[in-house]
TORNU-945874 format. One record per residue (C-alpha): x, y, z. Coordinates in steps of 0.2 Angstrom, whole numbers, plus 5000, padded with zeros to 4 digits. Layout:
<rs>
((X Y Z))
...
</rs>
This chain:
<rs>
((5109 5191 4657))
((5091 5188 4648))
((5098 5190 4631))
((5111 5183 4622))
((5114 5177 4604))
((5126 5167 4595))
((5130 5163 4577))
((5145 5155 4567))
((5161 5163 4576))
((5149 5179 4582))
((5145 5183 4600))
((5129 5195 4606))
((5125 5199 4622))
((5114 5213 4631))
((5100 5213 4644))
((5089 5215 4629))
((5083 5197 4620))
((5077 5209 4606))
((5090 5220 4608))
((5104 5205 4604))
((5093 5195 4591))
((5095 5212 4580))
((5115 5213 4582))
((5113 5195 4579))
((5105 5198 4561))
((5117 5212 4557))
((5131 5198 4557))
((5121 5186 4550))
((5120 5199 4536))
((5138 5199 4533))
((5140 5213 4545))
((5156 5217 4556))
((5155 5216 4575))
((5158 5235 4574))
((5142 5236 4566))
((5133 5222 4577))
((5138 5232 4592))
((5132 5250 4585))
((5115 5243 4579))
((5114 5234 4597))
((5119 5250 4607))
((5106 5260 4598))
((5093 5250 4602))
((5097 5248 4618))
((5095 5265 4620))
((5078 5262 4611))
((5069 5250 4624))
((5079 5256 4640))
((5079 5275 4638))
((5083 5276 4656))
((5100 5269 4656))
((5105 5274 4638))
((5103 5282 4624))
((5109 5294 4609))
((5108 5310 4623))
((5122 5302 4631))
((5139 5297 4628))
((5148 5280 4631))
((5166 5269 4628))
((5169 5257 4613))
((5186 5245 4616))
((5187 5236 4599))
((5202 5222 4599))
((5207 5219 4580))
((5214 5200 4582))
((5222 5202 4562))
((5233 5216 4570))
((5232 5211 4590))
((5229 5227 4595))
((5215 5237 4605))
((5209 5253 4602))
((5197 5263 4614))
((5183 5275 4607))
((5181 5287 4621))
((5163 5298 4616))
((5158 5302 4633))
((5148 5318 4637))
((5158 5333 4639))
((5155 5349 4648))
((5146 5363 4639))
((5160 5377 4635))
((5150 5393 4646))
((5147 5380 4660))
((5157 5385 4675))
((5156 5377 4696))
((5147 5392 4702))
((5132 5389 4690))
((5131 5371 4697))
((5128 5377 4715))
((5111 5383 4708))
((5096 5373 4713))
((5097 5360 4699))
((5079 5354 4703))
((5073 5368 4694))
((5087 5370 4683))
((5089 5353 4674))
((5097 5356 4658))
((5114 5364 4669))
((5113 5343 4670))
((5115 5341 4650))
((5131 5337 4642))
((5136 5337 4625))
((5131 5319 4619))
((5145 5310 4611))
((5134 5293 4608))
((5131 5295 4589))
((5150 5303 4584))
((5159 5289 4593))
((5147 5276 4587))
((5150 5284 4568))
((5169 5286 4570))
((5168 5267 4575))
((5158 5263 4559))
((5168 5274 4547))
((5187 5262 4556))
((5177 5247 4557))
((5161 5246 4548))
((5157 5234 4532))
((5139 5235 4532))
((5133 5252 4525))
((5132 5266 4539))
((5111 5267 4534))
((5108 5249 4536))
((5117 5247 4553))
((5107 5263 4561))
((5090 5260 4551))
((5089 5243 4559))
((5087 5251 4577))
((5076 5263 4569))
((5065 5253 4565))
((5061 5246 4584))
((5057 5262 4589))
((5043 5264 4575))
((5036 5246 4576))
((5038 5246 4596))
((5043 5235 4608))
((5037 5228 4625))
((5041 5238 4640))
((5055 5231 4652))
((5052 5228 4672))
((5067 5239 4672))
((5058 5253 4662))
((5040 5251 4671))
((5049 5255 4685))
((5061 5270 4682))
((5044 5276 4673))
((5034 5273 4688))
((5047 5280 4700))
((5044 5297 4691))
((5022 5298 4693))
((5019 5315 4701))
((5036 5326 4698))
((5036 5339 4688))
((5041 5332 4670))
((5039 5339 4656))
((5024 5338 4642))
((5032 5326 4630))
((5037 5314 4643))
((5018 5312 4651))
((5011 5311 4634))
((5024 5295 4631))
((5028 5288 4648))
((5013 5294 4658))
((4997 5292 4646))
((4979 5299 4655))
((4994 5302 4668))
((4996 5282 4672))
((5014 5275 4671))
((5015 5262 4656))
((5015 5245 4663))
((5027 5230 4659))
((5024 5221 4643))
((5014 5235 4638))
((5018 5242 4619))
((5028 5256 4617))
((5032 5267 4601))
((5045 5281 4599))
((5039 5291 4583))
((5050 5306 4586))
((5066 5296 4589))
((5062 5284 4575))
((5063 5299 4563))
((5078 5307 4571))
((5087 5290 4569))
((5082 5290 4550))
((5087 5306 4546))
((5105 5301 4555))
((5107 5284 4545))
((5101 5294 4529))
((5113 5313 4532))
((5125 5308 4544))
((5134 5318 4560))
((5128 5334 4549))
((5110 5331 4555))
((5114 5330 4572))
((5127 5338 4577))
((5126 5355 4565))
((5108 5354 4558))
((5090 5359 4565))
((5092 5344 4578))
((5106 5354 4586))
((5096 5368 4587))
((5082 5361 4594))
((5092 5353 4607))
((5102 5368 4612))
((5086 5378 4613))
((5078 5364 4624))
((5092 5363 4634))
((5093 5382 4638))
((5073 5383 4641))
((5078 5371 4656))
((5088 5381 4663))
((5106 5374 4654))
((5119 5383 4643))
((5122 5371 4630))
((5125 5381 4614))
((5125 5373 4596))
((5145 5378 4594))
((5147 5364 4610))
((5139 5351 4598))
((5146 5356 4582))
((5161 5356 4590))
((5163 5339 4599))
((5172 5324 4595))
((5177 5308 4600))
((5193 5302 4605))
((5204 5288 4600))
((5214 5282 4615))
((5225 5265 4618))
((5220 5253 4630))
((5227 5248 4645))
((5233 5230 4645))
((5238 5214 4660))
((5237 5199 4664))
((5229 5189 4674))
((5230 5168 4677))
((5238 5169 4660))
((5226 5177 4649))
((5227 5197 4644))
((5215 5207 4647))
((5213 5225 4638))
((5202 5239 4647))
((5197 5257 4642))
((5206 5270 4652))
((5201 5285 4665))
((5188 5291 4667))
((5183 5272 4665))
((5185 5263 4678))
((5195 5249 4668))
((5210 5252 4677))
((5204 5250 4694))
((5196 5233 4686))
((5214 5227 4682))
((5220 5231 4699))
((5205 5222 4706))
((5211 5207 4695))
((5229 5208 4701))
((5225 5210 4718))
((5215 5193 4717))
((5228 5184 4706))
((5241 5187 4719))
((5231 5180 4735))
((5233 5164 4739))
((5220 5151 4740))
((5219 5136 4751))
((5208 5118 4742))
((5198 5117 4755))
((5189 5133 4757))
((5191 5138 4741))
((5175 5148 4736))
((5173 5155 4753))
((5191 5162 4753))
((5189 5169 4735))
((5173 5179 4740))
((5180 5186 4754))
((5196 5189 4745))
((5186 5197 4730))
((5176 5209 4744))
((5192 5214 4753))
((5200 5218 4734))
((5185 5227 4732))
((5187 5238 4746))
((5205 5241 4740))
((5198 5243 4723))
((5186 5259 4730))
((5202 5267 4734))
((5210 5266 4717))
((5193 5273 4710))
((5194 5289 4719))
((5211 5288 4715))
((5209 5288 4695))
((5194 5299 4694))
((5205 5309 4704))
((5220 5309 4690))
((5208 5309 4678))
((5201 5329 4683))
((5220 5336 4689))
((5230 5329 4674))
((5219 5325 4661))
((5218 5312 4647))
((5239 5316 4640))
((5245 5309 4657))
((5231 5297 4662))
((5246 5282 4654))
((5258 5284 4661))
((5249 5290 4679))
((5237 5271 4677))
((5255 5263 4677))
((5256 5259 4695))
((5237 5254 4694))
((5239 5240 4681))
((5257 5232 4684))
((5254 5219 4695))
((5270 5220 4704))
((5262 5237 4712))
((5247 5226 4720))
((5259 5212 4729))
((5257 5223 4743))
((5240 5224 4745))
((5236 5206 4739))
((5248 5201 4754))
((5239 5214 4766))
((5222 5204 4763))
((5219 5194 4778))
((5217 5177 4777))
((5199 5176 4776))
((5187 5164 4787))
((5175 5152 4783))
((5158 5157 4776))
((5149 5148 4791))
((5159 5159 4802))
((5153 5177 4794))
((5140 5181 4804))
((5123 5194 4795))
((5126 5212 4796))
((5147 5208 4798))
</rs>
């Protein structure tokens, strides 16, 4: 992790050290952690356009220790509604927008402010605004998802910001985003109206449909998040609270479970723990397909009581006791 921030009884971290100094001055400023985590994902989405971003769509798990209770955010992208499996056998090359969701970043971000906020909804967004005016120093990470794109067929507004006199931007080199800067603005000044039922939806869905998509304005003005409970264990004593399908928190837990329940001998401790911890994994592959699987044939009513078996730790003993005992690290020999 290159960035991470602490003050008084507050806790940032991100791969951005810009990224968590800003969440950092949100609490600082009285802010909740609600708010620190919204300013901080926006901004991630600012200087690493590549991974995130408010296109996209995400998972918030907020633990209220006044209460003891979790509650999950689920705004992940969903499916545009005239979108069916034949159009996605098309060649999708040439067809990019049939790739485009309905973004769900800014109304689940919002729904957590509007449950958890304290500092005005304005200040929290205007604060990652404001990086994308000013601009910032462009990642490795970002040089290089930048780079990997030089001589495809992108389109005009990214060469003008990403490809300028069609050379990639280099790391460290400064980077401003004008156009989001002002989209972000008119969010933090108007609210979900602007985005999600004003000329921004438009000129997304008519952007998207240029591409080749079917993204409508009705899919956008109709989307909203989801609030879900969290799935909950234990492991060495301690309880842990995850999202659940489609994220892959529950395969997480039966990962941990499998791990607590293997046995480990003093004197080849660490060897025996990574080797448990790749064998849990490969266990742990199968319980992914298994809950995206659930996921898509039972859908989000049943994915409870479905994920049961998947976090009760009496349902890994099994395959904690089916992990062979591992050997020691000198013994593994390259390519094994």
């Amino acid at each position: 992790m290159t960035g991470h921030q602490v003050v008084g009884p507050g806790v940032v971290v991100t791969d951005s050290e810009l990224c968590a100094s800003l969440g950092l001055g949100v609490i600082r400023d009285g802010g909740s952690s609600v708010d620190a985590a919204i300013t901080t994902a926006l901004c991630q989405g600012i200087v690493h356009p590549h991974l995130s971003g408010i296109g996209g769509g995400g998972v918030m798990l907020v633990h209220d220790g006044r209460k003891n209770e979790s509650v999950v955010i689920d705004f992940g992208e969903t499916a545009p509604s005239r979108i069916q499996e034949k159009i996605l056998q098309h060649d999708l090359q040439h067809k990019s927008g049939l790739l485009v969701g309905v973004p769900g970043m800014l109304r689940g971000l919002h729904q957590a402010h509007q449950l958890y906020g304290r500092m005005p909804w304005h200040d929290v967004v205007v604060r990652a605004a404001n990086i994308a005016k000013e601009g910032f120093n462009v990642s490795d990470s970002l040089a290089r998802a930048i780079d990997s794109q030089k001589g495809k067929n992108v389109s005009k507004n990214f060469r003008a910001m990403f490809l300028p006199r069609g050379q990639p931007l280099p790391p460290l080199s400064t980077l401003k985003l004008p156009h989001l800067a002002t989209l972000l603005e008119r969010v933090a000044s108007h609210g979900m109206e602007e985005f999600y039922h004003g000329n921004v939806s438009e000129e997304i869905a008519l952007t998207v449909q240029a591409n080749g998509g079917v993204l409508t304005r009705a899919d956008l003005a109709n989307y909203s998040s989801v609030l879900q409970e969290a799935l909950t264990s234990q492991f060495k004593g301690y309880q842990v609270h995850v999202p659940p399908p489609p994220s892959a928190g529950g395969a997480l837990l039966y990962f941990l479970n499998i791990i607590e329940g293997f046995k480990f001998t003093e004197q080849n401790q660490e060897a025996e723990f990574q080797e448990g911890r790749v064998q849990a994994l490969r266990q742990r592959g199968h319980v992914v397909q298994r809950v995206e699987h659930l996921s898509l044939v039972l859908g989000a009513e049943r994915r409870g009581d479905v994920m049961h078996g998947v976090t009760d730790p009496r349902s890994t003993e099994a395959s904690a006791q089916a992990i062979t005992r591992p050997s020691p690290r000198v013994q593994i020999k390259p390519g094994s």
